[in-house]
N, C-alpha and C positions, 0 to 999 in steps of 0.2 A: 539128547537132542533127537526128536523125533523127523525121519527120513517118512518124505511124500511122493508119493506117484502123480507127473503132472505128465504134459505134454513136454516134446523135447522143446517146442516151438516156446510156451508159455514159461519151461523153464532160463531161455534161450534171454527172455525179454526182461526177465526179474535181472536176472545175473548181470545184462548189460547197464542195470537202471538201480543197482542195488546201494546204497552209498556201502562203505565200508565201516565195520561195528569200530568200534575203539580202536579208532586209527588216528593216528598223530603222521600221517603220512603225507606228502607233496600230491593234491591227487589232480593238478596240473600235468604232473609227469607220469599220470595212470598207463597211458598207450608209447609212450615215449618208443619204444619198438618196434617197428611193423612186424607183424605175422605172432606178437606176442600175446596171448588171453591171459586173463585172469586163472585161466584154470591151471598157469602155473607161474606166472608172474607176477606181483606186486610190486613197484617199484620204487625203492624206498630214498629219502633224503642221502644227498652227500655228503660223506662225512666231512667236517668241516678241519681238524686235525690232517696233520702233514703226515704226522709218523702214525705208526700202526698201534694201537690200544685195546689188543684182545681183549674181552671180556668173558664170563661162563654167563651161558643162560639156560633159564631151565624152558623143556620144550612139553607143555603139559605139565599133570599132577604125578607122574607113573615113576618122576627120579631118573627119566632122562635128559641129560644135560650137555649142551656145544659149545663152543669156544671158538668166538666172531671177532671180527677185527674191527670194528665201528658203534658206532652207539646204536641198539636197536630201537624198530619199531615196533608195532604191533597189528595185525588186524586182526578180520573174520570173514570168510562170504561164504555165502550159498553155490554151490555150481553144480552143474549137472552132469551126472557121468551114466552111459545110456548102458543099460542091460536086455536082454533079451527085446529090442527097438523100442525100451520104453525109457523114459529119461526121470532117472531119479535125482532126488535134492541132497545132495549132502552139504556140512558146513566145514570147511576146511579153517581150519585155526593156521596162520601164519607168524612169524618172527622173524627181524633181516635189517638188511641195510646195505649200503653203498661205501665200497672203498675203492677208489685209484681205476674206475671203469669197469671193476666186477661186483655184482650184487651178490650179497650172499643170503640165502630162505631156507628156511624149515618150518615146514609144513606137519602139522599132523590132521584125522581125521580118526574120531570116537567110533567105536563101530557097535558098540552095543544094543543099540536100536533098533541100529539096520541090521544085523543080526537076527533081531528077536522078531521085526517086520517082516526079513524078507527069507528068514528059512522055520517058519511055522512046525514043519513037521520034525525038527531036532534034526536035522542033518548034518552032515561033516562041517563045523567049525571053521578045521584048518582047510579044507576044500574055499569053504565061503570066503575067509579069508584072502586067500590065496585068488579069487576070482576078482574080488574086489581093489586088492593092489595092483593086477593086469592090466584092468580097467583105467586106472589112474595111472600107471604108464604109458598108455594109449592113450589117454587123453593129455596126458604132458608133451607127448611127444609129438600130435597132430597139432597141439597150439604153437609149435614151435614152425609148423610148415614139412616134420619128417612123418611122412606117410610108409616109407618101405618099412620092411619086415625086420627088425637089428635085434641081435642075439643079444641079452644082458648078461652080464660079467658074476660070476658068485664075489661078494665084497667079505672079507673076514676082517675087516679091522676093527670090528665091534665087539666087545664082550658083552654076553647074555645070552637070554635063553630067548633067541625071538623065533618068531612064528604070525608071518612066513619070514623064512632067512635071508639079508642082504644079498641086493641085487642091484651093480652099478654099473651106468653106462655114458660113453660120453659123444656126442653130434655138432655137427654144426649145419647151420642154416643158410639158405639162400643169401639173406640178409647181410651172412658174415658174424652170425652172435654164435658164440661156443657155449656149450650147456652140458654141465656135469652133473649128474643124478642118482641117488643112491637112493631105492628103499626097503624097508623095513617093517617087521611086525614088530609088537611088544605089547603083551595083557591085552588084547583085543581093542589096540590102537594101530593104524597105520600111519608109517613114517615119508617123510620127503627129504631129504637132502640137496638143497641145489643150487648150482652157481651159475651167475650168465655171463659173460662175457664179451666187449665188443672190442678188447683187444687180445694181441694173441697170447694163449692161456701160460706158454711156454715162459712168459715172461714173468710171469707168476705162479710159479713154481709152488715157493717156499710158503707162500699166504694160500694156496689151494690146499697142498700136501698139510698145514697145521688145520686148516678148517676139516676137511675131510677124516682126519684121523682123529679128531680131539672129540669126537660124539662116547660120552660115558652113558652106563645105565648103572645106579647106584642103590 
């Protein structure tokens, strides 16, 4: 997928107006959140099941795969994440769904492109890398309403050889929504892991702790 250089403004206008690629989603319940964007929420159907019905799904072509508690969805969008005040287009692939008032998403984004677009002179990889999952930290975490400066967690409950290495952290918003986030490199893919919350997360322990830990790379 080829990555454009637009205006932040122009890409600001697609994103708001974009439908969603191969979504089987409620898109009634698109904003359902205040203070929530797309750049890192999708909000997917409730699950209609009482009890809990993990399923594995696979997140990409790379053989990484999670274990969700509800039937998932699927999408795709476009969104903008701004680099040196210029606002580039990436397409974030998503997966997720709705159990018992917590969403759960995983997100990836292909970087080989934008790679090969935006470091011309063969530069550091894992620098590039590494720049570009900051950026989509910062942009999760400004859609969510948290603008201060939060130190992210090293996450080791992944096996593989990723690059850049898990990083998870967890906030809560004005709003009152909790948000657990983890990410990840892998083959010059970036990862998301995320949950939201509008009740309190304490009470769901057990359904976090199995979401969180069950991400395989195979």
């Amino acid at each position: 997928m080829e990555a454009s250089l637009r205006s932040k403004q122009e890409i600001d206008t697609v994103s708001a107006n974009m439908p969603l690629i191969n979504s089987q989603m409620n898109l009634s319940q698109l904003f359902r959140y205040a203070k929530l964007a797309v750049l890192t929420l999708i909000v997917f159907p409730t699950a209609c099941s009482q009890g809990i019905n993990w399923r594995e799904v696979n997140v990409g072509d790379l053989g990484v795969s999670i274990w969700i508690p509800c039937s998932p969805s699927t999408a795709a969008r476009e969104i903008p994440l701004e680099i040196d005040a210029v606002a580039r287009a990436v397409v974030v692939n998503m997966v997720g769904c709705e159990k018992d008032g917590v969403q759960f998403a995983v997100s990836n984004i292909e970087m080989e492109s934008i790679l090969k677009s935006g470091n011309p002179q063969g530069g550091s990889v894992d620098k590039e890398l590494k720049k570009w999952m900051h950026l989509w930290e910062l942009a999760s975490l400004r859609s969510l309403g948290v603008e201060q400066q939060i130190d992210m967690q090293d996450w080791i409950g992944i096996n593989g050889v990723l690059n850049p290495k898990a990083q998870s952290i967890e906030v809560k918003n004005t709003s009152g929504v909790t948000a657990k986030f983890i990410w990840f490199g892998y083959k010059n893919t970036l990862y998301q892991i995320a949950l939201y919350s509008t009740v309190p997360i304490d009470q769901k322990k057990e359904m976090v702790s199995t979401f969180t830990s069950s991400v395989q790379i195979k």
